[in-house]
N, C-alpha and C positions, 0 to 999 in steps of 0.2 A: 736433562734435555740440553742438547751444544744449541746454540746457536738461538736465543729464541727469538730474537728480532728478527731474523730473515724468517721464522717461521710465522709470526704476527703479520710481518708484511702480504710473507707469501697469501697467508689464509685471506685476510682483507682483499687484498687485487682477487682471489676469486668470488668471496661475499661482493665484494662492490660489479663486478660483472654479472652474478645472478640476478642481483638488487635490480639494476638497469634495463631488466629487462623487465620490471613493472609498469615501466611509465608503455609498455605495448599490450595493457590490458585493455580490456575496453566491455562495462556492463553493459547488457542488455536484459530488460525485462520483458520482453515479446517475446511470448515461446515461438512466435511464427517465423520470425528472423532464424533462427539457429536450426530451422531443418529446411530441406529441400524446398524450394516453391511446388513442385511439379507434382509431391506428393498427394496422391487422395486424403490423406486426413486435413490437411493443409485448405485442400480446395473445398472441403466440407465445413470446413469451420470460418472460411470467408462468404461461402454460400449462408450461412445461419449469419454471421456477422450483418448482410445486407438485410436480414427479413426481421433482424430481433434488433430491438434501442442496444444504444452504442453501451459494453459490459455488462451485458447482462449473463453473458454468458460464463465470464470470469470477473466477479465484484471483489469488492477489497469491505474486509470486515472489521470493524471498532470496534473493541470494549468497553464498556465506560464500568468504572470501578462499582461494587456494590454500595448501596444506599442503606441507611439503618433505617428501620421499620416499611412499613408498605409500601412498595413500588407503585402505587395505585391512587396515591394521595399525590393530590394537585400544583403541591408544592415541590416533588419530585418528578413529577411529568410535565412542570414548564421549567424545570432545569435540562432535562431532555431534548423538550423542545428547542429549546434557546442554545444547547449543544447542537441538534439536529442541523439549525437554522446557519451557526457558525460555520458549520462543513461545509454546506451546501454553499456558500458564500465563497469560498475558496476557488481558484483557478482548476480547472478540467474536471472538475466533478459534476456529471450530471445528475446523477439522482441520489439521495439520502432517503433511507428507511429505517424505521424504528417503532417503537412502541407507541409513539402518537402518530405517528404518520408510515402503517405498515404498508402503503399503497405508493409510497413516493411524495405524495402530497402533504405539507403542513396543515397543522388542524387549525393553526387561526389563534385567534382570541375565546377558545370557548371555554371561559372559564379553567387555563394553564396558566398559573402564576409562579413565577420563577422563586425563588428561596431557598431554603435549607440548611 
């Protein structure tokens, strides 16, 4: 190969103009943003949005790693809890559901003791 500095060069000056063109990305996680407003499915799913609690209609889902031995024993369902409790505490989260609280509401002190 003659020349490979100008061929370095050259390659760079076009990598560095594709590059540049990331800083004009821009995420969006609202699928309602990226299609048409004027759309019927658009105006269906704002319609449900006003009659049904805010996400219910698209929730966002956690795993929490598996536990050794029964999931049922009370020292694993107020680590849960006490997870559940943390989330919910967090900025824009309305409601948290889980195995002590399948309804959105925490169960309390009823006998969930945190450990394990």
């Amino acid at each position: 190969m003659r020349r490979p500095k100008i061929h370095l060069v050259g390659s760079l000056i076009v990598l560095i103009a594709l590059a540049s063109t990331a800083s004009l990305i821009h995420f969006n996680y609202d699928d309602l943003k990226t299609v048409p407003q004027d759309v019927d499915s658009v105006k269906g799913f704002k319609a449900m949005d006003r009659h049904f609690p805010q996400n219910l209609m698209t929730p966002m889902n956690a795993l929490h790693p598996v536990i050794e031995g029964p999931c049922g024993h009370p020292a694993h369902l107020g680590d849960l809890e006490m997870m559940s409790r943390r989330i919910a505490d967090m900025p824009d989260i309305v409601m948290v559901r889980g195995l002590t609280g399948p309804t959105g509401a925490a169960q309390g002190d009823q006998g969930l003791v945190p450990g394990g």
